[in-house]
C-alpha positions in Angstrom: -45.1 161.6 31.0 -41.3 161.6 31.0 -39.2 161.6 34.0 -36.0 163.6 33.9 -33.5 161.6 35.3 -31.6 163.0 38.5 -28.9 165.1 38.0 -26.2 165.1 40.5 -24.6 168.5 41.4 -21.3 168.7 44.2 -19.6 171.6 45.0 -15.6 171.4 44.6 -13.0 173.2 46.9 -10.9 175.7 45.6 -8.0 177.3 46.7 -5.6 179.5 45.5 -1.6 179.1 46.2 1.6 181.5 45.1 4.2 180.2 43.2 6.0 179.1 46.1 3.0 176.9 46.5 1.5 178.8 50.0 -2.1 179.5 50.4 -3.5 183.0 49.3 -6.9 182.6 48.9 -9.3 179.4 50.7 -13.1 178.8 50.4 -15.4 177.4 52.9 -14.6 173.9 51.1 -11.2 174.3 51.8 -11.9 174.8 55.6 -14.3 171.8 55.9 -11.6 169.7 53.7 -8.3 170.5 56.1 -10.0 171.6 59.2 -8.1 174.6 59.8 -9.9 178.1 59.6 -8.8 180.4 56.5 -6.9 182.6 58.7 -4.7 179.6 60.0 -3.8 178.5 56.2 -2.6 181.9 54.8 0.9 181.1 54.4 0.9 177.7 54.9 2.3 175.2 52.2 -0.4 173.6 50.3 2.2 170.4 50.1 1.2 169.6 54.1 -2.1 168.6 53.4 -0.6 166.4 51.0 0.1 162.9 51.7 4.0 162.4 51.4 3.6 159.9 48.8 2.1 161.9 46.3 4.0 165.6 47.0 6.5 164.6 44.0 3.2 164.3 41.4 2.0 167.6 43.0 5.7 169.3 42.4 6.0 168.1 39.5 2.5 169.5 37.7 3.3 173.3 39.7 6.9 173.1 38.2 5.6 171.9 34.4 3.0 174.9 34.7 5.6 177.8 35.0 5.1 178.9 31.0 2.7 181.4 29.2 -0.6 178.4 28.8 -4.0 178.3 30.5 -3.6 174.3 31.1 -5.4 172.3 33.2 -3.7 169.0 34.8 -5.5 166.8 37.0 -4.3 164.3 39.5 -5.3 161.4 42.1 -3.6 162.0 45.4 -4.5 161.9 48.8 -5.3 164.8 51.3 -4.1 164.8 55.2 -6.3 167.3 57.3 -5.4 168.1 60.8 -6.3 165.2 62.5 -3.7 163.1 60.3 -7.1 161.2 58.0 -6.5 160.8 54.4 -9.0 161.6 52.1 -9.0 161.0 48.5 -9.4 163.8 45.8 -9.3 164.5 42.6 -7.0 167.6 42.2 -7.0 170.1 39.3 -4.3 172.4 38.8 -4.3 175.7 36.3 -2.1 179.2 36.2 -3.4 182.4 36.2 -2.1 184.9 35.1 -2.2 188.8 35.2 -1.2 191.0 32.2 0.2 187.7 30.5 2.4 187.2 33.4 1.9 183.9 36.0 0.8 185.4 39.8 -1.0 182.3 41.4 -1.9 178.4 40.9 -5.5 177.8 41.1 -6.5 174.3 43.0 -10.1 172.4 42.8 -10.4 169.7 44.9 -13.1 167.5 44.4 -13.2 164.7 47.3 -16.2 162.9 46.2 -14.2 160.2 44.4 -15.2 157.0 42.9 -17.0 155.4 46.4 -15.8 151.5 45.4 -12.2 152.6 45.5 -11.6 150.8 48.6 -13.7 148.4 48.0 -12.0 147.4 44.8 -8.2 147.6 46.8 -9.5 144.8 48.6 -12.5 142.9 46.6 -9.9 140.4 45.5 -8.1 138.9 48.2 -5.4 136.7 47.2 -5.7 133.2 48.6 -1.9 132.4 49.8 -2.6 128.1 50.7 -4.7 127.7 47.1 -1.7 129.6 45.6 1.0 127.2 47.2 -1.2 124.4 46.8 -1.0 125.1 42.6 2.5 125.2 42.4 3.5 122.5 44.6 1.0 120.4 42.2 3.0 121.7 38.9 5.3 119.6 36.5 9.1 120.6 37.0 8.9 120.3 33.1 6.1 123.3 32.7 7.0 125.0 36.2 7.6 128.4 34.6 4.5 128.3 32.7 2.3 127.4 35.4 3.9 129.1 37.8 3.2 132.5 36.2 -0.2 131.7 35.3 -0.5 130.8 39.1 0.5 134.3 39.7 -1.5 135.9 37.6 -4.9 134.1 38.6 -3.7 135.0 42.0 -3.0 138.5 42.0 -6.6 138.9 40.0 -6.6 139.3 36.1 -7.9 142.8 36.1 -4.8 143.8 38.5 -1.6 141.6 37.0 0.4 142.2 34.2 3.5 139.9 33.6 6.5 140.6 31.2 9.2 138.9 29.8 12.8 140.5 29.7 14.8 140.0 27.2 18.5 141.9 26.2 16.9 144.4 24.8 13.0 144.5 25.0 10.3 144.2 27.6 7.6 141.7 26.4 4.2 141.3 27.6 2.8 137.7 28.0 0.2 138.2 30.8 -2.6 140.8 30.3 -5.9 141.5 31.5 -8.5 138.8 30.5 -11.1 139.4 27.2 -9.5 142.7 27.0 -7.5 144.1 23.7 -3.7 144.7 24.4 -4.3 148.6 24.4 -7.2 148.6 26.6 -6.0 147.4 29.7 -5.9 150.5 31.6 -6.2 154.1 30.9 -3.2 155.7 32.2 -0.4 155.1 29.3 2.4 151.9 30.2 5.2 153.3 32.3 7.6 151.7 29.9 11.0 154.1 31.4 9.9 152.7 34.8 9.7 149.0 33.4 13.1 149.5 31.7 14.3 150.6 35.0 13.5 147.6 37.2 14.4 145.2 34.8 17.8 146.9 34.7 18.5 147.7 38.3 16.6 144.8 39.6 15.1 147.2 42.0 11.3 147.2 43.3 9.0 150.2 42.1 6.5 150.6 44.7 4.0 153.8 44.7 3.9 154.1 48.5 8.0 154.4 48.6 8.7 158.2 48.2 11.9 157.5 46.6 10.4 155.4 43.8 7.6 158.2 43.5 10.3 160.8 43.2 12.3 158.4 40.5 9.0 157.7 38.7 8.1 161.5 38.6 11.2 162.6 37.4 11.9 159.7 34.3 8.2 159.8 33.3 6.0 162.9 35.1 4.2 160.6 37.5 4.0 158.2 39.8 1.6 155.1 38.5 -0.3 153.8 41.8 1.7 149.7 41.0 3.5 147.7 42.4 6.7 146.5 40.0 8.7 144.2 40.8 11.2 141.4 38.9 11.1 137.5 39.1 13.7 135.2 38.2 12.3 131.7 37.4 13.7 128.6 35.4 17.0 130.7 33.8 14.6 133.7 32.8 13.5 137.3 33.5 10.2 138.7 34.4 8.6 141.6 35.4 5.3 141.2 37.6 3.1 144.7 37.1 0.5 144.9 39.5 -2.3 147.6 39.5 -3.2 149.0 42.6 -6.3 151.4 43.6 -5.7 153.9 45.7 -7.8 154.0 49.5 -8.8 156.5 52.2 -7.0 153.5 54.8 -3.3 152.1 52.9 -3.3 149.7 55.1 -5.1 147.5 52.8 -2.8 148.7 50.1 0.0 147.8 52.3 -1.7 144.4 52.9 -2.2 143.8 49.2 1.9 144.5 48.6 3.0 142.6 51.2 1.1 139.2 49.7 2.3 140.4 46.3 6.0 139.9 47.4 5.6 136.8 49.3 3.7 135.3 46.5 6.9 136.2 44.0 9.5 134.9 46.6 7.2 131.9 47.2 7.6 131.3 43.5 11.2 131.8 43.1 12.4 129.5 45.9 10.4 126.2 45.1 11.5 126.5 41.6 12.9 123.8 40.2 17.0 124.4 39.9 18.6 123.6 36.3 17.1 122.0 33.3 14.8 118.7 33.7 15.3 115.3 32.0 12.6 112.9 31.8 13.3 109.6 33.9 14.1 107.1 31.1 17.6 109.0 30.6 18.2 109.4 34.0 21.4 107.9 35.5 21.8 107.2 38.8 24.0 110.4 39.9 21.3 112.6 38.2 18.8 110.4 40.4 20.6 111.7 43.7 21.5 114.8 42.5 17.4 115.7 41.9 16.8 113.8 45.4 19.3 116.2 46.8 17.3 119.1 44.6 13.5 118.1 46.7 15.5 117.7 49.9 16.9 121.5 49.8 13.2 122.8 48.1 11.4 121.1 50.6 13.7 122.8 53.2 13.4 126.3 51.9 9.6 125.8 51.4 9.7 125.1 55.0 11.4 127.7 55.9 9.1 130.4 54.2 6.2 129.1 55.5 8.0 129.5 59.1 8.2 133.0 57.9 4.9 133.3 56.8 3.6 132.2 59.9 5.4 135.1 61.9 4.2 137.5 59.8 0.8 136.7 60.4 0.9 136.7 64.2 
């Protein structure tokens, strides 16, 4: 006797907008999804119901779609209903058109997403006294190298990517564990976004509209990461983390906020200038690393002062 395994069926919600993006047409999905009544969306923008985050993503795929092609884009973004939740959904964009000419965008919405999502945001929780712990144990002659490796067993392997930057080139040397260099994710490298941080020095952060709007603009979307650049030891990094989107952010939030004290933790107890080994030493050197502890030991005391406020 064979057994047919169980086949699961969900019904999507579909809508239909104009091309100044306001609802024309709503299913009984669509009512359940937003918790307004049919009659109270006609005319509304479908770009309220989406979080503010995402809406450059969502512009973006209605303004690429203005051309004579039946394409189909799809997206991860999050929907706000009326009482102000946020639900993920998958979102799936297409044209129709009349007599070859586009009259209307049609919108699935499928809100049955991947149920681990927020479970994977926070399954790895970054220990912050293990991670200080590590590099207050490592030599000042392999700080860098231990330091990154620090970072990258402490954001998680499966989440942290860490360049090198160089005059002309972004470098890997950090990538996800017993995984080939082109497997690490699915979504293709964001490399105009990498090039831009490690220009500007500026942070790339998802959850900043701005930096969705830049991202959205130099590459079409905006990568759900967190980019930002570390100076360590004379050189030039890039940390890349990988961040799953949740129905609460504030465990997304959560997640950033360690990200960045982690990479300011590692920047200020670095060790300033080159090392020598003891046995060519002089004195003045002597002092002059004394005087080196003395001002690390002083900002290290100092962030963990900070760190402490944060948490209360």
């Amino acid at each position: 006797m064979t057994i047919e395994p169980e086949v699961q069926i969900r019904r999507c919600a579909v809508c239909r907008i104009n091309l100044k993006g306001r609802f024309v047409y709503v299913d009984d999905g669509v009512e359940k999804l937003t918790g307004f009544t049919r009659e109270e969306l006609f005319g509304k923008s479908f770009l309220d119901f989406v979080d503010e985050p995402d809406r450059p993503v969502v512009l973006q795929m209605l303004q690429q779609r203005n051309h004579f092609e039946a394409n189909f884009d799809i997206t991860r973004l999050q929907m706000v209903n009326r009482a102000q939740q946020h639900i993920p959904a998958n979102l799936v964009v297409s044209l129709n058109f009349i007599a070859g000419n586009p009259v209307n965008y049609q919108i699935i919405i499928d809100t049955d997403t991947d149920a681990t999502t927020s479970q994977r945001v926070s399954a790895h929780r970054p220990d912050h006294a293990q991670f200080l712990d590590r590099l207050l144990a490592t030599d000042s002659t392999s700080y860098a190298a231990d330091a990154l490796d620090a970072l990258y067993s402490y954001f998680g392997d499966e989440h942290c990517l860490i360049y090198q930057v160089s005059s002309d080139k972004v470098d890997p040397i950090y990538w996800k564990s017993a995984a080939p260099k082109k497997g690490i994710r699915k979504s293709p490298e964001p490399k105009s976004l990498l090039q831009w941080v490690a220009i500007s020095g500026e942070e790339y952060c998802y959850l900043d509209p701005d930096c969705a709007r830049r991202a959205v603009e130099r590459g079409g979307t905006a990568p759900t990461e967190l980019i930002s650049r570390l100076q360590l030891c004379g050189e030039s990094y890039l940390v890349r983390v990988l961040l799953e989107d949740a129905t609460d952010r504030s465990e997304v939030r959560a997640v950033i906020a360690a990200v960045k004290r982690a990479i300011q933790l590692t920047e200020r107890i670095a060790p300033q200038g080159a090392y020598t080994p003891a046995a060519e030493r002089t004195s003045g050197s002597l002092l002059d690393d004394l005087r080196a502890s003395l001002a690390a030991a002083l900002r290290l005391t100092n962030l963990l002062g900070e760190t402490r406020s944060n948490v209360k």
